[in-house]
C-alpha positions in Angstrom: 54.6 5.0 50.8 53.1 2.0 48.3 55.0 -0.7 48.0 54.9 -3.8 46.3 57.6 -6.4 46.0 58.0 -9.5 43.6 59.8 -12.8 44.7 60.0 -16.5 43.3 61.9 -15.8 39.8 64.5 -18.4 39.3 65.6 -21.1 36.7 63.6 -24.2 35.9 63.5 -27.0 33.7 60.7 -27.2 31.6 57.5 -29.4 32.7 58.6 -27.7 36.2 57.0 -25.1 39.0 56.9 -22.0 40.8 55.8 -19.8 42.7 55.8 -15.9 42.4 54.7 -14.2 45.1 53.7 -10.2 45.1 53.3 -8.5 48.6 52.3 -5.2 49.1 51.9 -2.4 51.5 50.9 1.0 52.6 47.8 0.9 50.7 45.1 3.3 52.2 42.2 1.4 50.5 41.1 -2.4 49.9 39.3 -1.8 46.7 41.7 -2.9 44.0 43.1 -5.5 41.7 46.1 -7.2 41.6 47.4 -8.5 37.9 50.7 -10.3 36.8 52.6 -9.5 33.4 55.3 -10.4 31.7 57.6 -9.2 28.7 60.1 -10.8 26.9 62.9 -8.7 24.7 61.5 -7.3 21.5 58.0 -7.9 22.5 54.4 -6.4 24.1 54.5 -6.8 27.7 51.5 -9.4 28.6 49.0 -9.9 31.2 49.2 -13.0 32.5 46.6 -13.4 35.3 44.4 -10.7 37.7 42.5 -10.7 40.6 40.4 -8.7 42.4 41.0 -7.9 46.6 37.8 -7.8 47.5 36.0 -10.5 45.9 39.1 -12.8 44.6 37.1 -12.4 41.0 39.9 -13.9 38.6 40.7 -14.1 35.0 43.5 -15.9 32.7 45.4 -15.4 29.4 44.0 -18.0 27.2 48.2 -19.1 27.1 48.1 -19.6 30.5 44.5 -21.3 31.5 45.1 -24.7 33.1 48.8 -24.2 34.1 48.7 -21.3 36.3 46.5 -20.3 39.3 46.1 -17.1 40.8 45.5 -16.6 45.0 45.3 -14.0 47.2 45.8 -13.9 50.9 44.2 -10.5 52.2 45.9 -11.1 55.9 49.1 -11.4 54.5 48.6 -8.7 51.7 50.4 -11.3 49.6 49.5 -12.2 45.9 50.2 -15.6 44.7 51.1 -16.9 41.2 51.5 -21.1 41.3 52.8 -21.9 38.1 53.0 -25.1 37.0 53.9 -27.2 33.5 55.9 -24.5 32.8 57.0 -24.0 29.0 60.3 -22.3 27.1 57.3 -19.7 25.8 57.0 -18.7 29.7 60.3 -17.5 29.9 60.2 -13.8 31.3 60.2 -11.1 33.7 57.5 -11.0 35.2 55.5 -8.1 37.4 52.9 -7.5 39.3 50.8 -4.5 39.6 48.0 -3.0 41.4 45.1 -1.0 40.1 41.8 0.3 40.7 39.3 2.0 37.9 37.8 4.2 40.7 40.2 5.6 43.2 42.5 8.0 41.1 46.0 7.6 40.4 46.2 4.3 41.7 48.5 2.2 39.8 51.2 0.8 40.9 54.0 -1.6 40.2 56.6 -4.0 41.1 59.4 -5.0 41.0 60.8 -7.6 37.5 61.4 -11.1 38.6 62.9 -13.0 36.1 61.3 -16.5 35.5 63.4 -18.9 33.0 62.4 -22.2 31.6 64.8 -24.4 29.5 64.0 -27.1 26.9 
């Protein structure tokens, strides 16, 4: 069975770090992407970053550009999102999800790991 696990939420100060990390397994194929969202109460959940397995191919919400970087490490079938300068605004749970446009019913998610920032 897929499954993909989320890890690094916690409590930090604002200005701080972390680190989220997403692993997966029991994928049958390599060709997929891997994206980070968020949602907050009373609000659209957000993508936050993606990146692609096979070609680490990246993109960035504009809120996030500079701040946060996204990594893969295909050995470890680990996901990576450093997050750094964090802001109040940043505050939420976060997940991460894999996806492919070609292979069918491919679309899976994680786990919510709650990030909080204080002013």
């Amino acid at each position: 069975d897929v499954q993909l696990q989320a890890y690094g939420g916690g409590l930090v100060q604002a200005g701080g770090s972390l680190r989220l990390s997403c692993i997966g397994s029991g994928f049958t194929s390599d060709d997929y992407a891997i994206g980070w969202f968020r949602q907050v109460p009373g609000k659209e959940r957000e993508g936050v970053s993606c990146i692609s397995r096979n070609y680490g191919r990246t993109n960035y919400a504009d809120s996030v550009k500079g701040r946060f970087t996204i990594s893969r490490d295909n050995a470890k079938n680990t996901v990576y999102l450093q997050m750094n300068s964090l802001k109040p605004e940043d505050t939420a749970v976060y997940y991460c999800n894999v996806y492919s446009t070609i292979i069918a019913g491919m679309d899976y998610w994680g786990n919510g790991t709650l990030v909080t920032v204080s002013s």
